[in-house]
DODRENLUM-638206 format. One record per residue (C-alpha): x, y, z. Coordinates in pm, whole numbers, plus 50000, padded with zeros to 5 digits. Layout:
// residues N
XYZ...
***
This chain:
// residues 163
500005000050000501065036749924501675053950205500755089750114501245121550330499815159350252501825183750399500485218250478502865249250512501415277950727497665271350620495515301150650491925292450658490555262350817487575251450623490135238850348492035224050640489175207750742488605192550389491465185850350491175160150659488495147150498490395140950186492945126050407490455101750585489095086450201492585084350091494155068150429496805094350433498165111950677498345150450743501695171150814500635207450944503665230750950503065261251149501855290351209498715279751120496085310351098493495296751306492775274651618492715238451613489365243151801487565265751520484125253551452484815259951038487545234351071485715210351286482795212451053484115205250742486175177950846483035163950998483505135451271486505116451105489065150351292489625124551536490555094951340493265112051101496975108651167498025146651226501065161051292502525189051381505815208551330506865246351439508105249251125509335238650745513245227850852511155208851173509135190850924511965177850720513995168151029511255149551139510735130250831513805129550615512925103050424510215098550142509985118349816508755149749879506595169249555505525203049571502585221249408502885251849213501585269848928505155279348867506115245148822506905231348458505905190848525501945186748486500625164948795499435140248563503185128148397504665126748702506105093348878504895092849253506825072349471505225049549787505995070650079505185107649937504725136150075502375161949850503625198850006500775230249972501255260350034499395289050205496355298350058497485337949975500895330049856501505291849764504865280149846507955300549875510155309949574513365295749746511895260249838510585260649511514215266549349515535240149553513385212949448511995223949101512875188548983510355180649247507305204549141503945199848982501275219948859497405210948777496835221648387494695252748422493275278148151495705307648089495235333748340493805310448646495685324348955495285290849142492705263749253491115261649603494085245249838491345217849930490965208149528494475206249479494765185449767492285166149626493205162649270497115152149352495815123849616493825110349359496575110049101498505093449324495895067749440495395065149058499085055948960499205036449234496195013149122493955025949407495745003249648493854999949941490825018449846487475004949797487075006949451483564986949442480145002849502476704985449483473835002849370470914990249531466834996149417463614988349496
***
């Protein structure tokens, strides 16, 4: 099974937090939130839109982005951008990855970016789109790596029952 991580630097609003620990919960992933965050832990928009599954995600915490990385050297890490120049969709994920957002006003930093451009991937977007929500991109990259990964350990199955 892949074991995939999304890693949030310095979120700023905690509805997309919150979906994003839903997204988190469907994909069996865990969540890496680097501080400062820009809310409580305790705000009702966060608890609300991660519904009841806040308590059974694997969070972590980390003061900040060089904390993060001492904590988990190890694992491919890929950052989103709409700077970047690989599209989401032609690049290799590796089991053990770590999918690294940005702040909702600003993305990532220019400088991490520079550092691992090899390492960068952007959602195809018409000309002129400033950026997606940070919950969709979250959602779009665990998918693509889910789907490259065969959906291992996802139920892939539904039944549609009638009367």
């Amino acid at each position: 099974m892949i074991n995939l991580n999304i890693v949030l630097l310095e979120p700023e609003i905690p509805q997309n937090t919150g979906n994003i620990g839903r997204i988190c919960k469907a994909m069996g992933a865990a969540l890496h939130l680097i501080e400062p965050l820009g809310f409580s832990m305790e705000d009702k928009y966060l608890r609300r839109a991660g519904m009841d599954y806040w308590k059974e995600l694997n969070v972590s915490y980390y003061r900040d982005y060089d904390d993060f990385i001492s904590k988990n050297p190890d694992g491919q890490k890929v950052f989103l951008s709409r700077k970047a120049s690989h599209r989401c969709d032609r690049f290799t994920y590796e089991p053990g990855v770590y999918l690294v957002f940005g702040k909702e006003s600003m993305g990532l930093p220019d400088d991490l970016l520079m550092k691992n451009k090899d390492s960068c991937v952007r959602v195809p977007m018409t000309e002129g789109t400033r950026s997606l929500n940070l919950a969709n991109a979250a959602a779009i990259l665990s998918y693509e790596v889910m789907r490259q990964n065969g959906f291992t350990g996802l139920q892939v199955e539904g039944t549609i029952t009638g009367s």
